[in-house]
N, C-alpha and C positions, 0 to 999 in steps of 0.2 A: 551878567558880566562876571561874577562868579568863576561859571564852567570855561570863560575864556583864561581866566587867572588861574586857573586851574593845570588845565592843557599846557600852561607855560612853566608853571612849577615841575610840571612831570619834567618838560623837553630841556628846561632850561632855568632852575631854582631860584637863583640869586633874580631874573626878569619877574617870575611872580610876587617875591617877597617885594622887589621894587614898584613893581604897580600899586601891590598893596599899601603901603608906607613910606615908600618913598627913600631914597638915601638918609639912612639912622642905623642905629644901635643893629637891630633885629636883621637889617641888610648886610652889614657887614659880619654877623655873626653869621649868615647862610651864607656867603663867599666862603668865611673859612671851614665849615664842616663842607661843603662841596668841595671845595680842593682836598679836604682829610678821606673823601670819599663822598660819591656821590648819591648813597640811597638816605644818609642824614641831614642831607641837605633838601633831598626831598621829601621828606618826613616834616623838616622843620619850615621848609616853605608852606606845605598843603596844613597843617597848623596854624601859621599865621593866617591864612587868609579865610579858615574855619574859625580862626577867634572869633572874628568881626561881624 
């Protein structure tokens, strides 16, 4: 499940951090670095869901 959460963070940040977690803190922080630009929000997505 992982590599599918994964694939989503690449294509699309803020849907992997939410699978991972769900609407909180960590989601809204990757909306806003993906709107500031998109390769920190996929840094910060593929992060959260390597924490876990």
């Amino acid at each position: 499940m992982d590599i599918i959460r994964i694939i989503f963070a690449v294509l699309l940040p803020p849907l992997g951090v939410f699978l991972q977690v769900g609407i909180g803190g960590a989601f809204w922080l990757n909306i806003l670095l993906t709107l500031l630009g998109y390769f920190p929000g996929v840094i910060h997505a593929v992060y959260i869901i390597g924490k876990k």
